[in-house]
Every structure is written in structure tokens, then in C-alpha cells.
C-alpha positions in Angstrom: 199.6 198.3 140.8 202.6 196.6 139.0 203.4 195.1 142.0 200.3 193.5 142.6 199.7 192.5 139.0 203.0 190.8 139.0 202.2 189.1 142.4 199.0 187.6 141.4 200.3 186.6 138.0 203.0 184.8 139.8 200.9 183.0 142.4 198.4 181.5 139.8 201.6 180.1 137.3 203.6 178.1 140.9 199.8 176.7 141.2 199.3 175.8 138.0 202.4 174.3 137.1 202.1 171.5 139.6 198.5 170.7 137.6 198.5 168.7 134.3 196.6 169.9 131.5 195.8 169.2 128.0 195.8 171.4 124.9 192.2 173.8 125.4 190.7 176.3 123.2 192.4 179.4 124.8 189.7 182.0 122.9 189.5 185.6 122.7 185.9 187.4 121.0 187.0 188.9 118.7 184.1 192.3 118.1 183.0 193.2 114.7 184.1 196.7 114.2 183.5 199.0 111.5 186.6 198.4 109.4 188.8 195.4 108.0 191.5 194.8 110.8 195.2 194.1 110.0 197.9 192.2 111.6 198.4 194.8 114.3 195.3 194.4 115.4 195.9 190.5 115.4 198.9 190.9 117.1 197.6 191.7 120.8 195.7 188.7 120.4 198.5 186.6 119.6 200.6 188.7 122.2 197.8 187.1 125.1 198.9 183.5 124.0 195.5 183.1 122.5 194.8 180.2 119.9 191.0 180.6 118.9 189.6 183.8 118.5 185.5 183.9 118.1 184.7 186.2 114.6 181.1 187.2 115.5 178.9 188.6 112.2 175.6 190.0 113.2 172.1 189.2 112.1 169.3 192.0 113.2 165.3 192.1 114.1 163.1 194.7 115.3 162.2 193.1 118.4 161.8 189.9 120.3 158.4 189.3 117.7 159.2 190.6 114.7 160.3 187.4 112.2 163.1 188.9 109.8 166.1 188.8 110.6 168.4 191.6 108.4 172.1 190.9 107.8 175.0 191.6 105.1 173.5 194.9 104.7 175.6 198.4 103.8 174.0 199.7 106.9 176.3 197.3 109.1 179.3 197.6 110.3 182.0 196.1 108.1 183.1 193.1 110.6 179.4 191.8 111.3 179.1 191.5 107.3 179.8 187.8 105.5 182.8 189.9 103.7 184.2 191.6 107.0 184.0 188.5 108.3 185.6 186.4 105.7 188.6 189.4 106.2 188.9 189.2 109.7 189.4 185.3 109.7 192.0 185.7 106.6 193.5 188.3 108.9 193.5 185.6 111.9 194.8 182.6 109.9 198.4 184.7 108.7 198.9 184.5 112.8 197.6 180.6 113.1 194.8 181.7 115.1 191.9 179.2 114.6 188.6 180.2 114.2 185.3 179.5 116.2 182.4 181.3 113.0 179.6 182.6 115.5 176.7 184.5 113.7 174.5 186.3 116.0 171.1 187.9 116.3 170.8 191.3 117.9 167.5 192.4 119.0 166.7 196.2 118.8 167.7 197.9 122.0 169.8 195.0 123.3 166.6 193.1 124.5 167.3 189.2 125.1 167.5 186.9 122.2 166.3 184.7 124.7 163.2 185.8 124.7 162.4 185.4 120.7 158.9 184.2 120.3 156.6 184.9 117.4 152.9 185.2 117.8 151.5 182.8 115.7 152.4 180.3 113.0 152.8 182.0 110.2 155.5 184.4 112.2 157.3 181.6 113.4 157.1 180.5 109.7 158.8 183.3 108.3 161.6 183.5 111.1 162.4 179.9 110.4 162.9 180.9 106.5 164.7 183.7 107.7 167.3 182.2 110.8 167.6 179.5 108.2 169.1 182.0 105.2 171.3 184.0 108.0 172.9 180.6 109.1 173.2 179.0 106.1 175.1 181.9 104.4 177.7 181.3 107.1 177.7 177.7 107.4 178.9 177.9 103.7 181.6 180.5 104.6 182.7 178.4 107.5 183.4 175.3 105.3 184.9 178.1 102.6 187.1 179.2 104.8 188.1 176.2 106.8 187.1 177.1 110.1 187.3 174.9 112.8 184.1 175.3 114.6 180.7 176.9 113.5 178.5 177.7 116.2 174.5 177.4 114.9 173.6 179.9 117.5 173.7 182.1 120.5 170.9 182.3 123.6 168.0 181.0 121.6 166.5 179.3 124.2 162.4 180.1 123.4 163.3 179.6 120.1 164.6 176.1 120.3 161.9 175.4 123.2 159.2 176.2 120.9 160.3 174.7 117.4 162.6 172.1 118.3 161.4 170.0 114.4 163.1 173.1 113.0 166.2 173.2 114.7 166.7 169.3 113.9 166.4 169.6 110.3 168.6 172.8 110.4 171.2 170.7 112.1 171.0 167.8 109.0 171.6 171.7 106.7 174.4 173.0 108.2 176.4 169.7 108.4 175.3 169.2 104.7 177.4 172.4 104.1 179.8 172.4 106.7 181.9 169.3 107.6 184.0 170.6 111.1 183.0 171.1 114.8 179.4 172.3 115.8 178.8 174.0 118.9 175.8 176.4 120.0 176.1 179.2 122.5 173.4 178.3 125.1 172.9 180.8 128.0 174.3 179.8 131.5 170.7 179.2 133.2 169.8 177.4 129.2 172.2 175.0 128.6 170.6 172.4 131.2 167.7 172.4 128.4 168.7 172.4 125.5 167.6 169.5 123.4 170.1 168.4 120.8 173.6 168.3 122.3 174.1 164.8 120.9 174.2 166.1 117.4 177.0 168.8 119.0 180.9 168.5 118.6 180.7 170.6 122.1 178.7 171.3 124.4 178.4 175.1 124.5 178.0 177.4 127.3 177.7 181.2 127.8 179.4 180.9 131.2 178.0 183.8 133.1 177.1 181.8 136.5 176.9 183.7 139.7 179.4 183.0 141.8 179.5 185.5 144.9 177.1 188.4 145.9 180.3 190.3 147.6 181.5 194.0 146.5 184.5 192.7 145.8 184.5 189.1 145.7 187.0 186.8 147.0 189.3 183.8 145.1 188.0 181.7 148.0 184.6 182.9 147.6 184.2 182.5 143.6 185.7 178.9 144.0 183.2 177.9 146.6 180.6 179.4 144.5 181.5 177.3 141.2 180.5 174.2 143.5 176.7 173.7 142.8 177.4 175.1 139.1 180.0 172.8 138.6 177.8 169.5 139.8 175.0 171.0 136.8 177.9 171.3 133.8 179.1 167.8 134.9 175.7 166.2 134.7 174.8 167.3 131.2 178.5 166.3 130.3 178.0 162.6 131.7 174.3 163.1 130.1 176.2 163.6 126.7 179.4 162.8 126.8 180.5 166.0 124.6 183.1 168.1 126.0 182.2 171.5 127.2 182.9 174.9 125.5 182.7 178.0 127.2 181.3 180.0 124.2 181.5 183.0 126.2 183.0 183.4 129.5 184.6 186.7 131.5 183.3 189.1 134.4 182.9 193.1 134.0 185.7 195.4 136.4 183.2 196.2 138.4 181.7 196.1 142.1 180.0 193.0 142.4 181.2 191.3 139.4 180.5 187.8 140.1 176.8 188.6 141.6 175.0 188.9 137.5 178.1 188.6 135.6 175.9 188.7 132.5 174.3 192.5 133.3 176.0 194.7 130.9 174.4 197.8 132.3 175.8 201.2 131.9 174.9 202.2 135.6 177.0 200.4 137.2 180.5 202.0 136.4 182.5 201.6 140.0 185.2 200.0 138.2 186.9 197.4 140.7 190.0 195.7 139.1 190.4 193.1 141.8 186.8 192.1 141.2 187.5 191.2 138.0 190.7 189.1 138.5 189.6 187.5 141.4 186.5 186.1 139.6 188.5 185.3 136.6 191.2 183.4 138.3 188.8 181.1 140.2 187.0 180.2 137.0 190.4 179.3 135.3 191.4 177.4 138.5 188.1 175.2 137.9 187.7 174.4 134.8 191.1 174.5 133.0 192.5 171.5 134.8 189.2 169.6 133.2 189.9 166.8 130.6 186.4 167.3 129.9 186.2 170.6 129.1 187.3 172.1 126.1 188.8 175.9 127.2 186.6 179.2 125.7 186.5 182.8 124.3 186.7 185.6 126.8 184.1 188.2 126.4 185.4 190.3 124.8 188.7 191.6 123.2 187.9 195.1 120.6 190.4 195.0 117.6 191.8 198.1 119.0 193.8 197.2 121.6 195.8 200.5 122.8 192.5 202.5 123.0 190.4 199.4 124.5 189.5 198.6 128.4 192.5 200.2 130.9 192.2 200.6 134.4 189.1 202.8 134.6 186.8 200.4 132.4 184.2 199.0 133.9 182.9 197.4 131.1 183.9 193.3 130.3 187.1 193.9 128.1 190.4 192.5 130.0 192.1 194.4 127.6 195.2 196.9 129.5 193.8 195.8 132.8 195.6 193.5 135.5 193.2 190.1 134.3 195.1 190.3 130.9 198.4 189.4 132.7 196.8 186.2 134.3 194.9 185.4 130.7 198.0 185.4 129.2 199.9 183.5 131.7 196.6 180.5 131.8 196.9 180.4 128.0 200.9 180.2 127.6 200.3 176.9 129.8 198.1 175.8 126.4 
């Protein structure tokens, strides 16, 4: 397995060293756990070359119609709180990681924020009064704490789609309290939609495109397959003329990995390592070379790092698995 690690790592750095690139956001998501992290739990990130790292407070509802959103609770875990988060950044910064503040909602049982709608006007009333106290709170904290880019959002779509006068004026808030980069994390099959990119720093993009429907799918494969997808991203980037930020990009070890990369379902635990660095390489190999687009945060990277991922994961983590050697050789090349 070395063997082959070391052979793909050193295939992908000849190729990339005859390419010229500028300076990207070379991201990690960093996952709220239940306790304040330290610097050697900074240190793996730092040890991948990363420069950004995504801290990722949580926000929760009941389901996809309930309109109150719960957050900074004592029920939470301690990193999806405003004070765990405001700790894990301090904890960042002391290793000149930069920070991307991205508040989240979590719907109960994992169901699709996507897929938020209230049923009638007084719901959607109290949801807006709500969303707008969860953002707010950490709009303030991201101009307290001096973080480069606040992200108003994450896979919102019928949300935005059905109360786009809200989301305008909660734009005009958050820049009235924060005063650095805006982004907002619109799903892969969203982002085509969404209304207000102009009012954006970057165009933000929760990059789970499907790229082969293979078991184990090939370099060759996953490049041809970013073709079509690639012709979509550049048309909203000449429609705006904001550079684009994957928000959230990365593929499971697992059979069929680039088919649904988002499917984070238990069921499927064949882990297949190749699957996973073959998918990841090809998405580095088109979009890192981009002046246009901005780098991203690979989903996702647990605070723990000797316990996390290893070679029989399944799950997203590139953490001890062959795909951490290439992430760390794409983001020494900055």
C-alpha cells in the first residue's frame, strides 16, 4: 500500500509542477466535537499543508417545517456552540490557520435542509426571526474574531427560493456587522439558482457533482465527467464574475464514490481507497489550476486525528487514508 501511495503522490506533484497556480484556499472542515481542541489537534491540520480550516457551529429544528431554530444550548456539543466555536478559531489562529465561520442548520434525523419550507406565513414568519438571530449572533463573532470569510448559509435552497425579500435584507445585516468576505454554501444541483451572488465575495459551492457511475472509478473517467459540470460553474462565474469557492468538496472511500458523492449513507460500507483518490485527484487536476476559482474545504477532517478515518473507513474523512498524501502534496503547491 506504501508503494502505491507513494506512486500516486508522486505522479500528481511531476504534473502539477509544470502547471502555474496562484495562492487558493487550501481548506480542511474542521467538525464540532464535544470538547475545546488544542494545538495537537491543530497540528494534523497544519501537518496537511492546509491554510483555511471551516469551524462549523450548529443551529437545530425539528423538521423540515418546524420554524425555530435552537442553538448555543447546554445540550450541544461544545464546538457547535458560539463559545466552542470562538475556542476552536483562537486555537486555529496560534497556527495561522484562517478561518471560513460557517453556521449550520441540522434538521432532525439528518433530513435535507434543502427542503425547509414552512406552511404558511406566519411559520415562515417566525423562521425568518429565528435564521435571522442564529446568523446574526455569528456574523458578530466573525467580525469579533477577525475571520476572513463568513458564510450566511448552507443548502438553503427552498428557503431562499421562497423568501428571497428576506434574504436581501439579511445580507444589508450581516455586512452591517461583519466587514470581511461573504460566501454561502449552495448545494451542487443549487448553486445554478441561487439569486444573490452579486452581493457574494465568492461564489460558494457544495461540490458533490457526479462524476462516474463506475465501482471504482477511473482518473480518466472522473476528468471526463467534470466536463458538462465544469461548462455549468463557468457560466455562473462569467454570469457573476465572483470567484468560486468550493464550500464543501471530497468523496466517501467507498464503491462507487463519484456516482452520489453527497449520499452519506451507512449501508454502503465496501470501503474502496482507490475510489476515493482517484476521484479526488481528478477534481484537484480541474479546478486547482483555475485563476478563477478560489480552492475549498474538504469534507471533513475530526479534530481527532489518530483515532479518525484509516484504511477501513468508508465514510468521507481523508484522514490516515492514501488521499491525505495527495491533499497534502496539492496544498504544499499553495
Amino acid at each position: 500500500m506504501n508503494i502505491i501511495r507513494s506512486l500516486i503522490v508522486l505522479s500528481f506533484l511531476v504534473f502539477q509542477s509544470c502547471t502555474g497556480q496562484r495562492s487558493k484556499i487550501n481548506g480542511v472542515s474542521f467538525v464540532a466535537a464535544n470538547q475545546e481542541v488544542n494545538q495537537s489537534h491543530v497540528k494534523p491540520v497544519v501537518n496537511v499543508n492546509a491554510n483555511y480550516a471551516a469551524v462549523m457551529p450548529f443551529g437545530f429544528i425539528k423538521n423540515l417545517n418546524h420554524p425555530e431554530i435552537v442553538f448555543n444550548t447546554n445540550r450541544q456539543w461544545f464546538g457547535e456552540t458560539k463559545e466552542g466555536a470562538k475556542q476552536y478559531i483562537e486555537e486555529l489562529y496560534k497556527s495561522n490557520i484562517k478561518v471560513m465561520l460557517k453556521p449550520q442548520i441540522w434538521v432532525w434525523h439528518g433530513e435535507f435542509t434543502g427542503y425547509i419550507v414552512m406552511k404558511n406565513e406566519a411559520d415562515w414568519g417566525v423562521l425568518e426571526t429565528s435564521y435571522s438571530k442564529f446568523i446574526l449572533e455569528y456574523a458578530q463573532l466573525a467580525q469579533e474574531m477577525k475571520v476572513d470569510i463568513f458564510c450566511i448559509g448552507t443548502e438553503l435552497e427552498k428557503f431562499i427560493e421562497n423568501r428571497p425579500d428576506y434574504w436581501k435584507k439579511l445580507i444589508v445585516e450581516v455586512k452591517r456587522l461583519y466587514k470581511g468576505k461573504l460566501t454561502y454554501a449552495a448545494n451542487w444541483d443549487e448553486f445554478k439558482r441561487t439569486p444573490f451572488w452579486n452581493d457574494m465575495d465568492y461564489i460558494g459551492v457544495d461540490a458533490y457533482f457526479p462524476v462516474s457511475n463506475s465501482k471504482t472509478p477511473t482518473f480518466n473517467e472522473c476528468l471526463e465527467g467534470w466536463k458538462n459540470h465544469m461548462q455549468t460553474i463557468l457560466g455562473v462565474y462569467n454570469k457573476n464574475k465572483k470567484p468560486i469557492l468550493f464550500t464543501e468538496f471530497g468523496y466517501r472511500s467507498v464503491d462507487y464514490s463519484g456516482k452520489e458523492p453527497w449520499k452519506s449513507d451507512r449501508s454502503m460500507t465496501q470501503v474502496n481507497l482507490e475510489a476515493q483518490t482517484n476521484t479526488t485527484r481528478a477534481l484537484f487536476e480541474t479546478f486547482w489550476k483555475e485563476d478563477w476559482f478560489a480552492g475549498g474545504f474538504i469534507w471533513k477532517w475530526f479534530h481527532n486525528h489518530r483515532k479518525s478515518g484509516g484504511e477501513k473507513d468508508s465514510q468521507f474523512t481523508p484522514q490516515n487514508k492514501p488521499v491525505e498524501d495527495l491533499i497534502r502534496v496539492q496544498y504544499h503547491l499553495k
